[in-house]
N, C-alpha and C positions, 0 to 999 in steps of 0.2 A: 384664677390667674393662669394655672396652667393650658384651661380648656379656651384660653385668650391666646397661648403662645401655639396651638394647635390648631387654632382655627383656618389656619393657611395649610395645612396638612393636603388634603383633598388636591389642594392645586399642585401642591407639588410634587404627589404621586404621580398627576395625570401627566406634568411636562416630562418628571423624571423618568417613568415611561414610555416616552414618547422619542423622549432623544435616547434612548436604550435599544427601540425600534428603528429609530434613524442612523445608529450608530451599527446596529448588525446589519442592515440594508447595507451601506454603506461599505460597509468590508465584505459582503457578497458578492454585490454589483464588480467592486475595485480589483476585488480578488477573478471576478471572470473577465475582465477585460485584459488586463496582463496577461501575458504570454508563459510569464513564469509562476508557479506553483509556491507562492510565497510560506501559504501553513506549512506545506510538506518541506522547503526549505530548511524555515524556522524548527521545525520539530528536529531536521538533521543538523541543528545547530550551526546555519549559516548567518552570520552576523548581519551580513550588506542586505540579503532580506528584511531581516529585522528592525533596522534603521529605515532604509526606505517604505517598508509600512507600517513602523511605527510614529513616522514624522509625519506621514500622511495624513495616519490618522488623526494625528495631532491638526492639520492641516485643514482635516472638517469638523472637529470639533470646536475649534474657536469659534465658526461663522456660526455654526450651530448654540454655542453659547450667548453669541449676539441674538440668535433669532430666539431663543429660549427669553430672552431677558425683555426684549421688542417685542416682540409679537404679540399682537391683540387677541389671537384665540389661540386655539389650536391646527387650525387646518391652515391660522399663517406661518407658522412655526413649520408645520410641514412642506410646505410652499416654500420657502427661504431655505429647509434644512436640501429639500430636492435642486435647488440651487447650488448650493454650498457644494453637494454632488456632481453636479452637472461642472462645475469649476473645479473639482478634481481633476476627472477624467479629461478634459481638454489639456491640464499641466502637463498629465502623463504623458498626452503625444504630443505637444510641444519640446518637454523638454527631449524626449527620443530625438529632436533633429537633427541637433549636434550630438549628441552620440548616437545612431542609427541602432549599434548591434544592446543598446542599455539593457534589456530581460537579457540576454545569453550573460553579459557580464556580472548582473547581479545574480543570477545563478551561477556562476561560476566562482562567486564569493568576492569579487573584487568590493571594494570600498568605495573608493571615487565615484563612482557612478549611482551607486546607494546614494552615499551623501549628497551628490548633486540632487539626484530626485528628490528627495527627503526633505531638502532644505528648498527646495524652488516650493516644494507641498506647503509646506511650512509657510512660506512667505505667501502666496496666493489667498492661501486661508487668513491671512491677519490681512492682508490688505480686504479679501470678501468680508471677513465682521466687522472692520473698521466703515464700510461701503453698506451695510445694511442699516438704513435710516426706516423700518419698518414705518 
C-alpha cells in the first residue's frame, strides 16, 4: 500500500527540482536585469523591494505551476517555464513607461511603485498559466 502511494515519488522529485532550478534561474536573470540591487535592498530591510520581487516571483511561479501540471516531459516544462521568464522581463519594462524613474523609486523605498510592479507581475503570470494549454 505504501510503496503504491510512492510510486509517483521519482516524478515528483524530478519536476520538484526542476521548478527549484527554474525558480533560482529566474531570480538571477530578474535580479540582473533590474537596475536595482533588490537582495541587498531586501537584506537592508526595504519593504517596496520586497513586495516588487516577491509578487514577481509569484508572477512566474503560477505559469510555472501550469507548466509543471501540463507538460508532457521535462524539457517542456522547461520550454514553458523559459517563457514564463521571458513574460517577466517584458512586464518589467513595460510597466517602467508610465513611471520611467520605477528602480530609483523602489530603491528609494517608495511603495507605489513596488506595488504597481508587483501586481502588473502578478497579473501577467496568471493570465501566462491560464494561456498555457501545453
Amino acid at each position: 500500500m505504501i510503496l503504491q502511494s510512492l510510486a509517483g515519488l521519482p516524478a515528483f522529485l524530478v519536476y520538484f527540482c526542476t521548478g527549484l532550478v527554474a525558480i533560482v534561474t529566474y531570480l538571477f536573470v530578474y535580479t540582473r536585469i533590474t537596475p536595482h540591487n533588490e537582495f541587498q535592498l531586501i537584506r537592508d530591510n526595504d519593504p517596496a523591494a520586497a513586495i516588487a520581487l516577491g509578487l514577481s516571483l509569484v508572477g512566474f511561479v503560477a505559469p510555472l505551476v501550469s507548466a509543471i501540471a501540463h507538460a508532457a516531459n521535462v524539457l517542456d516544462c522547461l520550454i514553458w517555464s523559459f517563457v514564463a521568464l521571458v513574460v517577466q522581463v517584458i512586464v518589467f519594462y513595460l510597466v517602467k513607461v508610465p513611471v520611467p524613474n520605477l528602480s530609483a523609486r523602489i530603491a528609494a523605498g517608495e511603495l507605489a511603485p513596488a506595488i504597481w510592479l508587483g501586481l502588473a507581475s502578478l497579473a501577467a503570470g496568471l493570465l501566462n498559466a491560464a494561456c498555457m494549454i501545453v
